[in-house]
N, C-alpha and C positions, 0 to 999 in steps of 0.2 A: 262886624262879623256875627254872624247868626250863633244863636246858644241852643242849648239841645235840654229838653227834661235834664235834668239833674240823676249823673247816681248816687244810688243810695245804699246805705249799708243800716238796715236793722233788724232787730231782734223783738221777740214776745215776750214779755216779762208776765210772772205769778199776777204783780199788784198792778200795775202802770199798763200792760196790754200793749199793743204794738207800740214801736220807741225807734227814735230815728237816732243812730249811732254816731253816721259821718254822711256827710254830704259833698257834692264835689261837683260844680258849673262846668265844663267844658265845652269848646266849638262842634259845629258840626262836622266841621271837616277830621273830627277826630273819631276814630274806635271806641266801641262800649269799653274794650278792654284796656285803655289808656286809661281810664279811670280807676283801675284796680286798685295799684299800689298806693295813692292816696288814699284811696276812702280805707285800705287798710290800714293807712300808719293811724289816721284817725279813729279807727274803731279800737284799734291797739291801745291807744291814750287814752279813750274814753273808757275803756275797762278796766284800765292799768291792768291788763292781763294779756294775754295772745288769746285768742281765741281755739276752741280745739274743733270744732267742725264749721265747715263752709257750705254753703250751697247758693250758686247762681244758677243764673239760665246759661245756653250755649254759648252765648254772644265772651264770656269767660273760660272754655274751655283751652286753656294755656296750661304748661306746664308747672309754671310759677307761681299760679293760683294753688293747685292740687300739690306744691315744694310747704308752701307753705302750713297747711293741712298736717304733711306727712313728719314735718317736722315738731310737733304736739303731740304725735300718736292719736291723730284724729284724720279723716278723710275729707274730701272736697266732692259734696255730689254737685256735679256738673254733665249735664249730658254732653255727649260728644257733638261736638259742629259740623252737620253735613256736608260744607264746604272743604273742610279739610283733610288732607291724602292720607291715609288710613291703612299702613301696613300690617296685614295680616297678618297674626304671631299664633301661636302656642300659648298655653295659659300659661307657662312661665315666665312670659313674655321675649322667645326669643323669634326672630322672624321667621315667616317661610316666603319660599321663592315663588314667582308665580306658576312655578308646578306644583306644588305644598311641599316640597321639602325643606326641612331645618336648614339654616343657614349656619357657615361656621365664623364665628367670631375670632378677631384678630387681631387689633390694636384699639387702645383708646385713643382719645384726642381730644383737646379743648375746641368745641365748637364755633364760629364764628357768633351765631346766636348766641351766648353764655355760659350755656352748659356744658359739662362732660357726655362724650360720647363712645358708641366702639362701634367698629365697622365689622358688619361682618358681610361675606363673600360667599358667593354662588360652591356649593358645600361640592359640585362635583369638579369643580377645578382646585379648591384649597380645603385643607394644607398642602395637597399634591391631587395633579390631574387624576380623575380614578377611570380614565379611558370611557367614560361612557357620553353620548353624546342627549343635547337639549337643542330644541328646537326654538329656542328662545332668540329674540336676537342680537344680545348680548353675549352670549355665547360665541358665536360666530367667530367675535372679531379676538374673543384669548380670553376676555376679560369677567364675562359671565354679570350675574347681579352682583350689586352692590346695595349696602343697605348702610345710610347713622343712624344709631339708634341713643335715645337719649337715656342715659342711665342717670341720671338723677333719681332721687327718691321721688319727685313729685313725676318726673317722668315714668316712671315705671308707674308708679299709684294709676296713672291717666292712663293706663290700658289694660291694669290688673286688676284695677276696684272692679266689683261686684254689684252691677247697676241692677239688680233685682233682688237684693237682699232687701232684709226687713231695714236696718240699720241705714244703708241709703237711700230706702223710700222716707223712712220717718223724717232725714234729714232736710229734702230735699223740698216737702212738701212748708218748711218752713221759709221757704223763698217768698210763700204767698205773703208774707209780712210785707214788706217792701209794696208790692201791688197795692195791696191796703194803704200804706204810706201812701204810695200815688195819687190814688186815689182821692183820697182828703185833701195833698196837693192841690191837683185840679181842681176840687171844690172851691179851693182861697184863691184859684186864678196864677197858677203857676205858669199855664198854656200861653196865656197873654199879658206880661208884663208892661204895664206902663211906665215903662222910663226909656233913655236914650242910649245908655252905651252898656260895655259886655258887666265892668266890674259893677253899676248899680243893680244888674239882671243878676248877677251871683250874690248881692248881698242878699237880694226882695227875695232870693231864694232861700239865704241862709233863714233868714225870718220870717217866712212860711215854716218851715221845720221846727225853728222854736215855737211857734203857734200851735204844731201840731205836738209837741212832746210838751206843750204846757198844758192843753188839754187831757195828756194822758196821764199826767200828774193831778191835777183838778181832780179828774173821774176817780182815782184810789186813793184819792183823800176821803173824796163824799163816801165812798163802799167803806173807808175805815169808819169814818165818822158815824158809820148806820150800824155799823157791827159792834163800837162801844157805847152805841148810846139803848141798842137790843141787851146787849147783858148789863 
């Protein structure tokens, strides 16, 4: 079975400079975003802390990523995934119909996805029909729009964060670690593994990444070692 780059979860450090946190081999046949929840329980253990801000690319725009986040009192900058359906809300986050008006909300429910959710319904037939007619065609048949909407913390975060604040650019721009990781990867021949099967391709990988966070340890030894041997 074919292996994919590795993802990767790291961080820039003051002394050591880019640091590879957690790493995680998976098939092709697999989603960026299957690699989440690992490379997080990993970077979780490697801090012995949670992390309070995240930033991936789109390819993690899930609600679980930005649950995670909102559960720290930190945010998740993730751009939104253009393939994904996208209902228009209000900055409160509650929906609008496809004529723009507020939707009214109505029950929650446990989502088959995992989450909590509430429905809310075409606002001119519930809580009570208000006699006025939509051209929608939804409408038509009694029932009008229907909307779930994920009330999660992380799901709200994923439609209320503020993708042009200072605070999610500065965070967001720290995704570039990881590239740089890659980067040096490729150099030591991540692209083309010479061995035979998936688990020798995940070690050779794990031991590229020791390679590279042992050089980043190397390099803030030598800057200490210049800096007490200057005073």
């Amino acid at each position: 079975m074919g292996l994919r780059l590795p993802g990767v979860a790291a961080a820039t450090t003051p002394d050591d400079g880019d640091v590879v946190l957690a790493e995680y081999t998976q098939p092709f046949n697999e989603a960026d975003i299957a690699s989440f929840r690992p490379l997080y329980r990993q970077t979780v253990a490697a801090l012995d802390a949670f992390p309070t801000h995240l930033a991936a690319d789109a390819a993690f725009d899930a609600w679980y990523v930005y649950e995670q986040a909102a559960r720290h009192d930190g945010i998740a900058a993730v751009p939104l995934n253009a393939h994904s359906c996208h209902t228009v809300r209000d900055p409160d986050g509650v929906p609008l119909c496809p004529i723009g008006l507020r939707m009214h909300p109505t029950y929650p429910f446990a989502h088959p996805y995992g989450y909590r959710a509430h429905v809310y319904r075409c606002p001119r037939l519930s809580p009570r029909p208000s006699g006025e007619w939509c051209e929608h065609a939804p409408f038509s048949k009694g029932v009008g729009c229907v909307r779930h909407i994920n009330i999660e913390a992380g799901g709200l975060m994923r439609v209320r964060v503020d993708r042009s604040s200072p605070l999610y650019k500065a965070i967001y721009t720290q995704r570039t670690s990881c590239e740089r990781i890659n980067s040096q990867a490729k150099v030591l021949g991540i692209e083309r593994p010479r061995v035979r099967n998936g688990r020798s391709v995940a070690n050779l990988n794990t031991l590229i990444y020791l390679v590279i966070n042992g050089r980043a340890l190397q390099r803030a030894r030598s800057i200490n070692a210049e800096l007490l041997s200057i005073s």
